[in-house]
PAMI-63566 format. One line per 5 residues: number of its first residue (from 1); their letters; for each residue z, x, y negated of C-alpha. Coordinates in Angstrom, 1 decimal. Layout:
<rs>
NUM) A) Z/X/Y | ...
</rs>
This chain:
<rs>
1) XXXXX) -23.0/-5.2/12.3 | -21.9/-4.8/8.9 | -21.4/-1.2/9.1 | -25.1/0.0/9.1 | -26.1/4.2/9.5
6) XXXXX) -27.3/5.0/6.4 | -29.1/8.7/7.2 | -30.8/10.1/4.4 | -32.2/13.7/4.3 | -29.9/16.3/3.0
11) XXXXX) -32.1/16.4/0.0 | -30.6/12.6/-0.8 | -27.3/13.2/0.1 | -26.9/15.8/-2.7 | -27.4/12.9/-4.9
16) XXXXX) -24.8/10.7/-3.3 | -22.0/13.4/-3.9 | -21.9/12.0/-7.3 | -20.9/8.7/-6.3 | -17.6/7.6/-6.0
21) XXXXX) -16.1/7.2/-2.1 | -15.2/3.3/-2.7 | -18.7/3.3/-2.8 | -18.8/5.0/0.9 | -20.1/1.2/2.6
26) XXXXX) -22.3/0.6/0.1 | -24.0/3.7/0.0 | -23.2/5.8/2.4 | -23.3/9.3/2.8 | -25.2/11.3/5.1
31) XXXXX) -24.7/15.5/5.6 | -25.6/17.9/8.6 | -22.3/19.5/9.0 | -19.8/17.2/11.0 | -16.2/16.7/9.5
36) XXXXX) -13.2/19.1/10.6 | -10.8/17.8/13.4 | -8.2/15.6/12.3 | -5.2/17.3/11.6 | -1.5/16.7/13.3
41) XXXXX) 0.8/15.2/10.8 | 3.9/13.1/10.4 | 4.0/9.6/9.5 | 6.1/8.7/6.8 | 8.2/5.6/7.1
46) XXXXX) 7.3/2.6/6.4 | 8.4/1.6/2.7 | 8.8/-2.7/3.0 | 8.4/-5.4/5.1 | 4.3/-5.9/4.7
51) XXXXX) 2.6/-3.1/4.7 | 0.4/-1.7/7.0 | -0.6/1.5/8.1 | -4.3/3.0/7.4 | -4.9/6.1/9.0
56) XXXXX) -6.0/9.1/7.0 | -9.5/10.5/7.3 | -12.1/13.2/5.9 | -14.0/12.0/2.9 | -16.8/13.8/1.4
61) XXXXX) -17.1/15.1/-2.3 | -18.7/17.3/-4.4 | -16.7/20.2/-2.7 | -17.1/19.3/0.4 | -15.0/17.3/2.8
66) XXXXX) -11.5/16.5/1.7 | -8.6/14.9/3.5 | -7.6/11.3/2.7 | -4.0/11.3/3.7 | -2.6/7.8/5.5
71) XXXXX) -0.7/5.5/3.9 | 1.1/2.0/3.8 | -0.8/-0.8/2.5 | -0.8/-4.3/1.8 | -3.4/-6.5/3.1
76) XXXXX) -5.4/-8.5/1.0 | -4.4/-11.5/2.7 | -2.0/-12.8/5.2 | -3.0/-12.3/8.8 | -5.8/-9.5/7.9
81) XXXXX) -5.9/-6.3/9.7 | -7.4/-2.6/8.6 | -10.4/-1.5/10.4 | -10.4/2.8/9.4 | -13.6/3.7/8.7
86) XXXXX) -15.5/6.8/10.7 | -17.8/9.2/10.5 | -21.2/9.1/13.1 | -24.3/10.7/13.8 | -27.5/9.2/13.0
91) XXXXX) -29.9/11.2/15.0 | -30.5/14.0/12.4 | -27.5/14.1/10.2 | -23.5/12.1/9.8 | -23.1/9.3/8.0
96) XXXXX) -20.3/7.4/6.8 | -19.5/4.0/7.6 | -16.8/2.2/5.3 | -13.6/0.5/6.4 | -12.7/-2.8/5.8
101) XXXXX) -10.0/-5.5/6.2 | -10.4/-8.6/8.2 | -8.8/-10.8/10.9 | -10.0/-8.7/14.3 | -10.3/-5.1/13.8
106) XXXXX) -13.7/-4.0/14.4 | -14.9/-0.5/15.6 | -14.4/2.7/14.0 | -16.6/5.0/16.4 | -13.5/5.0/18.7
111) XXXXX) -11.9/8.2/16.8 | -8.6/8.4/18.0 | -6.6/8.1/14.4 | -3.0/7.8/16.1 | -0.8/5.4/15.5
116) XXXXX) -2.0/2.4/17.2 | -5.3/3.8/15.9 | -6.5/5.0/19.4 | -10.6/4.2/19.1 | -10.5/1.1/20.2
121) XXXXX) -8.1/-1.9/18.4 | -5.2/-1.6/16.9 | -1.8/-1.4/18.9 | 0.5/-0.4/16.2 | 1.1/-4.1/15.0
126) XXXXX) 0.3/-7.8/14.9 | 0.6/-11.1/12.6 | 2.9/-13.8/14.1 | 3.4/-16.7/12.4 | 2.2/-15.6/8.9
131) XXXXX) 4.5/-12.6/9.2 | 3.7/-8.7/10.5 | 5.8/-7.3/13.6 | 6.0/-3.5/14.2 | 5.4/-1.9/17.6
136) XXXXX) 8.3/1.1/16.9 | 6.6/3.1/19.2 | 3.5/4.3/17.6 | 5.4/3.4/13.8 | 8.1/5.0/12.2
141) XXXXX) 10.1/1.7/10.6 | 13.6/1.4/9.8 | 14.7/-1.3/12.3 | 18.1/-1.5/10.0 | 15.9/-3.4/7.1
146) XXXXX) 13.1/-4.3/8.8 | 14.2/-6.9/11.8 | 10.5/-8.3/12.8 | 10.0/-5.7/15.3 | 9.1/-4.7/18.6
151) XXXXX) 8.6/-1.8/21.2 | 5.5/-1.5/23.7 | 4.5/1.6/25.1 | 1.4/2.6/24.0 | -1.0/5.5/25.7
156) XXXXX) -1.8/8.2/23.3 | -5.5/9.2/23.3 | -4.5/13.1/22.0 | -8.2/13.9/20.9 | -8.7/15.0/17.8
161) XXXXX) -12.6/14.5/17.1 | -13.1/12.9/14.0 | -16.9/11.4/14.7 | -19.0/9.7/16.9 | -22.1/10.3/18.0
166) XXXXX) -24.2/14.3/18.3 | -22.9/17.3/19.4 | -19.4/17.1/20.5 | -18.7/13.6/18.7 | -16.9/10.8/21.0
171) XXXXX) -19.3/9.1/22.5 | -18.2/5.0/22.2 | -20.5/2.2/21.4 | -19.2/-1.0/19.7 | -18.6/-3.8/22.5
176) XXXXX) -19.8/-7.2/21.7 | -16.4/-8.7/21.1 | -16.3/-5.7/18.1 | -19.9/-6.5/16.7 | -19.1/-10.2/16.1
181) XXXXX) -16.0/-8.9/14.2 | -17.9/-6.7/11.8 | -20.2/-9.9/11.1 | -16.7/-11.9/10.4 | -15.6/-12.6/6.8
186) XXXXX) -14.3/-8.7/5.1 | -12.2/-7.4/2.8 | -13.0/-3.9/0.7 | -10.8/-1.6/0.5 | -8.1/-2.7/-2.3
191) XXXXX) -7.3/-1.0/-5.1 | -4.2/0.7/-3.9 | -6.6/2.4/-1.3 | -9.9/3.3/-3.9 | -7.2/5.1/-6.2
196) XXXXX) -5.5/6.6/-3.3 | -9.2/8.4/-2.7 | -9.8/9.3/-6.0 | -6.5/11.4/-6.1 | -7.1/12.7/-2.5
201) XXXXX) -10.6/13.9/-4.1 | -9.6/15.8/-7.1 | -6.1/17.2/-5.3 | -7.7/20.8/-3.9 | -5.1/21.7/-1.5
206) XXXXX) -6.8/18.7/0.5 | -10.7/20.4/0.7 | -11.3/21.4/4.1 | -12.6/24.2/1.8 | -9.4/25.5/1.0
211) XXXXX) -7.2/24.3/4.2 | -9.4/25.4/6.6 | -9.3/21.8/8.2 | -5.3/21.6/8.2 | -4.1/20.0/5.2
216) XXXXX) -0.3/21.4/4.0 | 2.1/19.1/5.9 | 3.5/17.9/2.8 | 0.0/16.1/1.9 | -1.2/15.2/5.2
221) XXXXX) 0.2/11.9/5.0 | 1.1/9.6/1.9 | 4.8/9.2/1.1 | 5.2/8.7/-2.6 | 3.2/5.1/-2.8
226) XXXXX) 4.3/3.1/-5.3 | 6.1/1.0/-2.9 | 8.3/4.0/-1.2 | 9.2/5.7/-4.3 | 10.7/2.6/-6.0
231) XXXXX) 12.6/2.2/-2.7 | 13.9/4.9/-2.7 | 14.9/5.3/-6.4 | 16.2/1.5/-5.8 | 18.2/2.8/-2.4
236) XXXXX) 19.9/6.1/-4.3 | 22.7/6.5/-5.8 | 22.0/7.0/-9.9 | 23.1/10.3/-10.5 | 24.1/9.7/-14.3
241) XXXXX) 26.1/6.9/-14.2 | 27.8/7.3/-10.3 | 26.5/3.4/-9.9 | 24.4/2.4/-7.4 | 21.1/1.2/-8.6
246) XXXXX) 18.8/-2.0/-7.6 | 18.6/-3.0/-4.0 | 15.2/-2.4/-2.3 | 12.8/-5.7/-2.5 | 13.1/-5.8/2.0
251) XXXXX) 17.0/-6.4/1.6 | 18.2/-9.8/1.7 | 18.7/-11.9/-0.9 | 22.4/-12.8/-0.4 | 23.0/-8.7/-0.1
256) XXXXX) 20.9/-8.3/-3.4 | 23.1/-7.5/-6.2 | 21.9/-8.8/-9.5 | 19.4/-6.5/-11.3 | 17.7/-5.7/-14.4
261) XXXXX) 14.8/-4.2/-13.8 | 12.6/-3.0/-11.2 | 10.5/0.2/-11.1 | 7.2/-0.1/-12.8 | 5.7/3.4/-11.6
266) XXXXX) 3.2/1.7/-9.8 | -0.7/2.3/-10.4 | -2.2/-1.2/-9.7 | -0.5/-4.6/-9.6 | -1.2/-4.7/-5.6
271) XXXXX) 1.3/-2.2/-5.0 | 4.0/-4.1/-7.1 | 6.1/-5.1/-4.4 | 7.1/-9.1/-4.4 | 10.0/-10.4/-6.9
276) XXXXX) 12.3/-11.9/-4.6 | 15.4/-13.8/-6.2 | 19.1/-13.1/-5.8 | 21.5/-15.4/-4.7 | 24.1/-16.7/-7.3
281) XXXXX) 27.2/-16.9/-6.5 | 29.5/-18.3/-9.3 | 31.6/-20.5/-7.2 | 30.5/-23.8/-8.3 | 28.0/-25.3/-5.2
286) XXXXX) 26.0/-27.5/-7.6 | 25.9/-25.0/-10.4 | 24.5/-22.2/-8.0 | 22.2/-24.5/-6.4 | 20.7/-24.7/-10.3
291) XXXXX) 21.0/-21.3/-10.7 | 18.8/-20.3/-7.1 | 16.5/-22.9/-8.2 | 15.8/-21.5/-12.2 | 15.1/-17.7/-10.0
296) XXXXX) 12.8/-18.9/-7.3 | 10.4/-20.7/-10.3 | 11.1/-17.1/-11.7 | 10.4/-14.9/-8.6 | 7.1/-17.5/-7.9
301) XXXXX) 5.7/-16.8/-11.3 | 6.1/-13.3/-11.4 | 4.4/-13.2/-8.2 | 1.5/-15.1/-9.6 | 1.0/-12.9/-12.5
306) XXXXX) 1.0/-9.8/-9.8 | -1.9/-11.5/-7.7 | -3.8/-12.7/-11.1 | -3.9/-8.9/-12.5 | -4.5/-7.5/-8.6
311) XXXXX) -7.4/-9.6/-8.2 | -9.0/-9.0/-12.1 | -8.2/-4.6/-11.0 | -10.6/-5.2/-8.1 | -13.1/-7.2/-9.5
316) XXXXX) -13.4/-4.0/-12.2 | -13.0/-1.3/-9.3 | -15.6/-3.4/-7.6 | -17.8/-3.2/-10.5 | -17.6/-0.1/-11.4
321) XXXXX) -18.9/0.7/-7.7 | -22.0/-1.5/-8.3 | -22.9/0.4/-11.5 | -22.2/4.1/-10.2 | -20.1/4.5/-13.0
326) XXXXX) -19.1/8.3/-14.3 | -15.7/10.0/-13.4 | -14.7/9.8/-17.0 | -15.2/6.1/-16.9 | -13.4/5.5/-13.2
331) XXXXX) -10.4/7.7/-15.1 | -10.2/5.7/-18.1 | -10.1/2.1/-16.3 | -7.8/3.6/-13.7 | -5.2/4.7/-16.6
336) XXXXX) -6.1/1.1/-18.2 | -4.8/-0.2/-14.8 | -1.4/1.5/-14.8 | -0.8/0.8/-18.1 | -1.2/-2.7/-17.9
341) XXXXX) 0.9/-2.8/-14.4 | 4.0/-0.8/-16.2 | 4.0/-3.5/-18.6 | 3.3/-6.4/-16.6 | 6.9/-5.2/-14.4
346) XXXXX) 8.3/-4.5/-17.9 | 7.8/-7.9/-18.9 | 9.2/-9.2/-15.7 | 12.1/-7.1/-15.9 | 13.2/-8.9/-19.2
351) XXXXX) 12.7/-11.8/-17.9 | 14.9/-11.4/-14.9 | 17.5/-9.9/-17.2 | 17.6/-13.1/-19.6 | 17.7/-15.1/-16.6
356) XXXXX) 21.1/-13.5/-15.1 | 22.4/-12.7/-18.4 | 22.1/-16.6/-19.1 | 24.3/-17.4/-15.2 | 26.6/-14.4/-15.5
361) XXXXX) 30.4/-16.3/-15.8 | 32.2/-16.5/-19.0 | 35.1/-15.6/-18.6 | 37.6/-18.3/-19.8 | 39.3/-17.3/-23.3
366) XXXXX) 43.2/-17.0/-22.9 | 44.9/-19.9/-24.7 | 47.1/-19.0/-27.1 | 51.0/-20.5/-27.4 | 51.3/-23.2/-29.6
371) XXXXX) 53.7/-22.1/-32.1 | 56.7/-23.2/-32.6 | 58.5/-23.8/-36.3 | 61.4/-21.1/-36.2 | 64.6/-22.5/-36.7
376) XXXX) 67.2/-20.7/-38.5 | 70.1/-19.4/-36.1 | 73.7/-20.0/-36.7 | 75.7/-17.6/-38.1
</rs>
């Protein structure tokens, strides 16, 4: 399997607190005292049509264990699926073995994570013809926006042990049909999710040193993703101006009002979600057609720059894995990386707005009288 034990002595696994947890597959880390149960909490709902869900987990710092709170995702690629990754004991102390993304999801120690998570599989989803269907009963998705759904009972494994292996751990061994998915093609861990440790690390209300094991609800799970939060700013009314802002990205095209920029709070360009372009509608069939055809060119090349700057952020989170870089320098390329996202959507958002300011009607200029030579009246 991919996903080797990687025990070291306690001696060697004070040295590998230093290390970032991207780094938690290549490494590995390997401690005597077993992670906390995992905690009840509430799933947020799901912010667009895309995402999936990756179960939150305890890392391992130099404080101790901290909670990684779930989240929505985006896959790397269409059709690839989250494998979490889990703690397990080695025979003389717990190491960590990384998740991944893929196209069969592998095994993760068979922790019960909830959520279609249940130890073995995943039953809160699947791909169907290039596009991902929600089983409603293990997500919480709002079936108003998001049609590509469906509803299959699943049975809820309510343990709460968050490793595998030793005293007390779930004991489940991969079967072969999981060992020849961890040798299949992966994906690390994108961006979105390496970021989404780092703050998890330094936030203290998450240390299992503080919480006792039970992260404050309003943690436990990850609802302010870039994703949601432009949602929901795009969904609200604007409390300045009485107007309704942009339409969310998951509503259809011919309900999108024409907008002129988008939010650009996010921290990496794979959690910008996709430019999709409105529908003009200035009466004429022909000109519209024009019109529809001048946004899509847009929307595709926005797109393009979003997966050209997504795949250069992980090529430098992937480096500065390789070369155990220092916090200061994860800090300053992470700031780097939502700098240039805010302006990459800050370019696109002028765009778009030259683009509908070009198709908005003119109104027609009234035509004035001709005038007439006045004629003298009779007396």
């Amino acid at each position: 399997m991919r996903n080797l034990f990687h025990v070291r002595s306690l001696l060697l696994s004070v040295l590998f607190l230093a290390v970032s947890g991207s780094a938690f597959g290549q490494i590995g880390f390997s401690i005597t005292l077993a992670p906390p149960v995992l905690p009840v909490y509430e799933q947020p709902i799901c912010p667009n049509d895309g995402y999936i869900w990756t179960p939150g987990y305890w890392g391992y710092g130099d404080d101790g264990y901290f909670w990684v709170p779930g989240d929505w995702v985006q896959p790397p690629e269409v059709g690839y699926l989250w494998t979490p990754g889990y703690w397990g004991w080695g025979g003389n102390a717990y190491a960590f073995h990384e998740g991944y993304w893929g196209q069969t999801v592998g095994f993760y120690g068979g922790i019960s994570y909830g959520f279609g998570y249940n130890g073995n599989g995943y039953e809160g989803g699947r791909w169907n013809g290039g596009r991902f269907e929600y089983n409603t009963s293990v997500n919480r998705v709002n079936t108003t926006i998001i049609h590509n759904t469906y509803n299959t009972r699943v049975v809820e494994n309510n343990t709460r042990v968050s490793f595998n292996g030793g005293s007390g751990g779930i004991e489940a061994r991969a079967t072969a049909q999981q060992e020849a998915a961890g040798r299949e093609r992966h994906v690390a861990p994108v961006a979105a999710q390496t970021s989404h440790i780092a703050e998890a690390r330094s936030n203290p209300e998450l240390r299992a040193s503080a919480n006792h094991g039970n992260p404050p609800a309003s943690a436990a799970a990850r609802s302010g993703n870039g994703a949601a939060a432009a949602n929901e700013r795009a969904a609200a009314p604007s409390r300045e101006s009485g107007k309704e802002t942009a339409a969310p990205a998951n509503v259809k095209s011919e309900d999108r009002p024409p907008v002129a920029a988008r939010a650009a709070s996010s921290a990496h360009a794979s959690d910008i979600t996709p430019h999709q372009a409105a529908t003009p509608n200035t009466g004429n069939v022909k000109t519209d057609q024009k019109y529809q055809k001048q946004q899509d060119t847009l929307a595709a090349k926005q797109n393009q720059d979003h997966q050209k700057l997504a795949q250069q952020q992980n090529n430098e989170h992937q480096q500065l894995s390789k070369s155990n870089a220092s916090e200061a320098q994860k800090q300053q390329v992470e700031q780097k990386h939502q700098q240039q996202t805010q302006q990459l959507e800050q370019r696109h958002a002028v765009q778009t707005q030259k683009v509908q300011t070009r198709q908005q009607p003119t109104a027609a200029q009234p035509k004035s009288a001709p005038s007439r030579p006045q004629t003298e009246k009779p007396h």
